[in-house]
N, C-alpha and C positions, 0 to 999 in steps of 0.2 A: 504494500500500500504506500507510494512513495507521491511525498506531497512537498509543497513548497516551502521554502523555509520559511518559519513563522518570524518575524518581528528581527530580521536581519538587518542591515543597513544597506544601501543602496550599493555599495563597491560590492559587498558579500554576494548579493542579491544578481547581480551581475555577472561575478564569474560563474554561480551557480546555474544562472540559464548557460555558460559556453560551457561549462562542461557537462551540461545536459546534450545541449547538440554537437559536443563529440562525442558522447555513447553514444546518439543515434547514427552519426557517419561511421562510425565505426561497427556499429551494426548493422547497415549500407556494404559495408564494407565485405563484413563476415561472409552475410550474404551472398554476394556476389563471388567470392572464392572457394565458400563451401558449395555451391551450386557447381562451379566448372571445375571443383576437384572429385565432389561423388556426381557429375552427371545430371539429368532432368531430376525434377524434383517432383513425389507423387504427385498425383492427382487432387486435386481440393475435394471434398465434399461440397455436394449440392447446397445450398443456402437456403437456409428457410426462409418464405416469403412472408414480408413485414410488411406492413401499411403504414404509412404516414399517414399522422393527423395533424394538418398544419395550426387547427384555429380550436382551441381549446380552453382560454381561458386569458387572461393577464398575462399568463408567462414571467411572474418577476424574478425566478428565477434563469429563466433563458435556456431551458430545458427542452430537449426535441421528444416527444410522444410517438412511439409504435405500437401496433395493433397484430396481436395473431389472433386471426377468428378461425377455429375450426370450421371446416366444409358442413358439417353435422352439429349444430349446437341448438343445445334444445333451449326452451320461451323463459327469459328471465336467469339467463346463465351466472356462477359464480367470478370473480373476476379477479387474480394474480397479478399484482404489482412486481414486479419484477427488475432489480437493479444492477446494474454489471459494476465491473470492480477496477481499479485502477488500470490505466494502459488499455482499457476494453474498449467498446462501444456495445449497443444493443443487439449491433447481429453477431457478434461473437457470441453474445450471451444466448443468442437463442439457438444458434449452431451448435453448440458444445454443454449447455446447462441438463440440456436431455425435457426442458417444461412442454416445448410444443407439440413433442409426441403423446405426452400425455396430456394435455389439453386438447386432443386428437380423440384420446382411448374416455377420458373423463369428463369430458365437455364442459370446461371453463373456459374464458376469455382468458386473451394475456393480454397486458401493457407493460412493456419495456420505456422504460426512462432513460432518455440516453443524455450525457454533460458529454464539455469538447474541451478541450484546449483552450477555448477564450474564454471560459469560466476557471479552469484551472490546467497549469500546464500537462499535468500528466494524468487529466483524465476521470482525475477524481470527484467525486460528487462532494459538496464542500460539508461535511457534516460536524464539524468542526470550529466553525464559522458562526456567531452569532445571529448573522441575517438571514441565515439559512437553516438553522436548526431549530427555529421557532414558530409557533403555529400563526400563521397566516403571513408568514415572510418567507421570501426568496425562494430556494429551491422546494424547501417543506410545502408551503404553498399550490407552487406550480403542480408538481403529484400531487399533489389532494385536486386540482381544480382537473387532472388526466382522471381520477379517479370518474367525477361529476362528469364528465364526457362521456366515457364508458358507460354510464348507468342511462345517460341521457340519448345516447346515440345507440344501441347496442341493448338497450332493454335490459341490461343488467341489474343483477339483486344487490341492492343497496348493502341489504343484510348479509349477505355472502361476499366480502369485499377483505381479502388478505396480502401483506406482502412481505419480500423475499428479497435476498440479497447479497454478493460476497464483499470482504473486504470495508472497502469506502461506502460496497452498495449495501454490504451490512450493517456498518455504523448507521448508513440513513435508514436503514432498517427499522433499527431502534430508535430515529429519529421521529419516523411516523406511528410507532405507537406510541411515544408518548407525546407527541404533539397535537395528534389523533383518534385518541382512545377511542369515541366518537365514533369511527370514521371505520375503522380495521377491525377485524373478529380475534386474526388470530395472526402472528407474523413467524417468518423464521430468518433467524440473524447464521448467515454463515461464516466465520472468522469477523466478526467485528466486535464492538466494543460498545460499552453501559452508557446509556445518555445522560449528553453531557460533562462527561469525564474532564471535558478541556473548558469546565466552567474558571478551573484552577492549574488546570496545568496542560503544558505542550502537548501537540498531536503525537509529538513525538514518545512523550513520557508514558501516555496514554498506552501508547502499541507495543511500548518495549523497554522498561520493564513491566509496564501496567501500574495501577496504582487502586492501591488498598483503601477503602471505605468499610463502613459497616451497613449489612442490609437496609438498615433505616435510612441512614442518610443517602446512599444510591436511590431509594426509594422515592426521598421528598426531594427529589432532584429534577422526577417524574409526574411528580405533583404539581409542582413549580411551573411545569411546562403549561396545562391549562386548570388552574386552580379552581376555576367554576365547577369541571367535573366530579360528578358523583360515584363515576362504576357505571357498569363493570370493567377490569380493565382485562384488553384480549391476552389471548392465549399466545404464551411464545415458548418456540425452540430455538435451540442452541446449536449449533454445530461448530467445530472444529477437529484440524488434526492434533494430535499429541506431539508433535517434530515442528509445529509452527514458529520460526522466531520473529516473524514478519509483525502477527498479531500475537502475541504469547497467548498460553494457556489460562493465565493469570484471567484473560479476560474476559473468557467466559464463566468462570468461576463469581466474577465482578456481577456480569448479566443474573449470572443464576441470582444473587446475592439477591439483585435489584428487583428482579419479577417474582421471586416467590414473596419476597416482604410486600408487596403491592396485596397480591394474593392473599396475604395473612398465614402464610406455609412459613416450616421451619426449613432451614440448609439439608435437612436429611431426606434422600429421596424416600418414595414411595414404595418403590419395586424398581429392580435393576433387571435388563435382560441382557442378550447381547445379538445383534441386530445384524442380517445382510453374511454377505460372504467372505468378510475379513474381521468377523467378530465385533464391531462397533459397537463399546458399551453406550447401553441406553438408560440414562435416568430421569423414573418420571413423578412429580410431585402434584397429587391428586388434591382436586376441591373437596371441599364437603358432601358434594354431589356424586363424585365418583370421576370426574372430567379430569382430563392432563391440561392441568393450567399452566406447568413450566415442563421442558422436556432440553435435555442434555444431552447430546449424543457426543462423543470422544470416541475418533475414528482414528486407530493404529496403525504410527509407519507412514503418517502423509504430512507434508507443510499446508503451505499456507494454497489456500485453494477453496474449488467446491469439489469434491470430490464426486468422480462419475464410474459407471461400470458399461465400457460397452458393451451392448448386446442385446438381443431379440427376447431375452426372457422378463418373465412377468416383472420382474423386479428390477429388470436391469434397463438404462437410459445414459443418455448422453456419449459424448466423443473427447478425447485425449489432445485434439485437434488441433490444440491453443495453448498457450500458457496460463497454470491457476486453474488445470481441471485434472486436477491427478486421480490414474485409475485406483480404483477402491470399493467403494460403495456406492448406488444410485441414490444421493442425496435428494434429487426431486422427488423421486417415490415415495420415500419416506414422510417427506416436506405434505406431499399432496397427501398422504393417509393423515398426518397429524393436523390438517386443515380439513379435515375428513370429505374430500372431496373422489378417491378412491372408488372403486364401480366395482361390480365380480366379472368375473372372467366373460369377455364378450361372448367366446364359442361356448361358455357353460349355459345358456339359455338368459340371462339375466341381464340385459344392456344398460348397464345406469346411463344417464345422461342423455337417454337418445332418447329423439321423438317418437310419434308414431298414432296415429289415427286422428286426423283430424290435428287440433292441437293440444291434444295432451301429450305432455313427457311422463318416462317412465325411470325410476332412480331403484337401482338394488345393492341393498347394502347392510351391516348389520345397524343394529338398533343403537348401538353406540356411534355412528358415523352417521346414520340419518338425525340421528338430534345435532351435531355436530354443524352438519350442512343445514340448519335450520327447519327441516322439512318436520320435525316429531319435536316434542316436548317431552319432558320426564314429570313424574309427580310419582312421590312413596315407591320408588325404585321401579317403576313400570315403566313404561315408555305409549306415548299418544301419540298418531295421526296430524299433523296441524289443520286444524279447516273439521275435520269427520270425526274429528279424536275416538277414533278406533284405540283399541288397547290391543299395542302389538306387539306384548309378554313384557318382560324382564328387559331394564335397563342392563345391557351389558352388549360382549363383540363378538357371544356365543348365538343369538339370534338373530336370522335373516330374516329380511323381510320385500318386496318390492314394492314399491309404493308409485300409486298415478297423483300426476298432479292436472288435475282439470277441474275448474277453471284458473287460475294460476292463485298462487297459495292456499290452494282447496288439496289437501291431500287423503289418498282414500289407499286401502291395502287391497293389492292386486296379484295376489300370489303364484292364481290359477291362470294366467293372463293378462296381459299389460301392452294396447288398452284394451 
């Protein structure tokens, strides 16, 4: 996550852009002699196609808006914010993050937020930055007003509104929920850092060594952000490697500190499992209700990155493509079950997300991830219908159920057929 230097002087400031653009001629350089020493260089991957949305609001942050709409999206879809991370742009991120495939298979919307160079020189989203880490300024702003596009253009659920992030795009992460609460259900910060951390100290100090608070005070730091609010405050995960020196470890340790004390949770998780196909410990710290209101995942053997697993299986997404997506785990998978946006298996009979008769959509999923998505309520450990309040069993991620929605937030259980 490499950013400009804070509060330099102008000589400093100076030599620091010339020896930025000699790393890059010199990475010009690389280039061009590692190419005519090993020969053509593969093939690219095909690029996912992105929409630009030029006219979306104020823009005071100066922010550019992408759109992945699945070809298949059912009435009232859930909608992923989505941030790329230093040196990136948005179609890196949507190449290589693994989200459009499954915004494909789960039928959510994406919006990608993309910063440049003439906000910051390397790229970065300024989360750091007073005018931009706070609610109704600068770039915080500008996504919230892509958010209000999406719902306005796009027929999306207000209520089903999450987002995501590595690095810088994780710091803004945690920018917008707590700028936001309002606004996001649930978010997931990928290597970044507790908001507001540089209310007292450098971006720098923040990333590496990190800096120690106590739950409360990271806590009222998120209070501080919009003080009017009452609750609830969304749901977040945590992701990092265990080898990160980039963003240390330290800092999601800071996060967890930060979101469980909101929550009213103590530091000791819930239940530990261990996740995916490189053991990812997972730890998740439950509401009173039974819901993962903070989630930790500590992924073995990777820096600093989002971590992807190529490949065709259920669990696996994304490409190694780029730089900051080290193979691993399929961190979007993950991301989208803890956003409980997740479907069962297309060929098993069960399409969440898809339409079908007329317009009603059809959603299958356990009873723990239809409340999640909005579509069920819970009362006395059962779980309801929204709209028909059907009782459809036992709150928990042991019971399936499919559920129609027609006419849109009217849901009914459709077990035997859907619609």
């Amino acid at each position: 996550m490499p950013l400009p230097p804070s509060g330099a002087a102008p000589r400093d400031r100076l030599g620091a852009r010339l020896h930025r653009i000699l790393l890059r001629l010199l990475a010009v350089v690389a280039v061009v002699v590692g190419t005519a020493l090993a020969g053509p260089l593969p093939a690219a991957q095909a690029s996912v196609t992105l929409t630009r949305v030029s006219d979306f609001g104020s823009n005071p942050g100066a922010l550019t808006m992408y759109v992945y709409r699945p070809a298949s999206l059912p009435a009232h879809p859930p909608v992923v914010v989505a941030l790329h991370g230093c040196t990136q742009n948005a179609q890196v991120y949507a190449d290589n993050s693994g989200l459009p495939r499954l915004a494909d298979r789960d039928g959510f919307l994406l919006v990608f937020a993309e910063t440049t160079t003439a906000n910051n020189p390397s790229q970065c989203f300024n989360w750091f930055q007073a005018g931009d880490n706070r609610r109704d300024q600068g770039e915080a702003l500008s996504i919230r007003q892509m958010v209000s596009q999406a719902v306005t253009a796009y027929g999306a659920d207000p209520q089903r509104v999450y987002v995501t992030g590595l690095s810088a795009g994780g710091a803004m992460t945690a920018v917008m929920l707590a700028t936001y609460p309002d606004v996001f259900s649930a978010g997931a910060v990928v290597a970044g850092l507790p908001y507001d951390c540089t209310k007292d100290n450098s971006p720098y100090t923040c990333m590496n060594p990190g800096v120690d608070l106590s739950p409360d005070a990271w806590a009222q730091r998120v209070r501080d952000a919009d003080p009017s609010y009452a609750g609830p405050w969304p749901r977040t995960a945590i992701w990092y490697g265990d080898q990160d020196t980039t963003v240390v470890p330290r800092n999601a340790m800071e996060l967890r500190d930060q979101w469980t004390a909101l929550h009213g949770l103590t530091q000791t998780p819930s239940r530990t499992t261990a996740i995916g196909p490189d053991a990812t410990r997972q730890d998740q710290y439950l509401a009173a209700d039974g819901t993962v209101a903070v989630e930790v995942d500590k992924v073995p053997g990777i820096g600093h990155g989002t971590p992807v697993d190529p490949g065709t299986g259920t669990e696996q997404c994304g490409s190694t493509g780029a730089p900051y997506f080290p193979a691993s785990i399929c961190s979007s998978y993950w991301i989208a079950r803890f956003f409980g946006l997740e479907t069962a298996d297309p060929g098993g009979g069960g399409g969440g997300g898809g339409g079908g008769g007329g317009s009603a959509s059809c959603w299958t999923a356990s009873n723990y991830a239809q409340v999640l998505a909005g579509r069920a309520t819970t009362s006395g450990g059962y779980t309801y219908a929204k709209g028909s309040q059907q009782n459809m069993g036992l709150y928990n991620t042991f019971v399936t159920h499919t559920l129609k929605e027609q006419p849109a937030g009217y849901f009914t259980i459709a077990d035997n057929g859907c619609p």
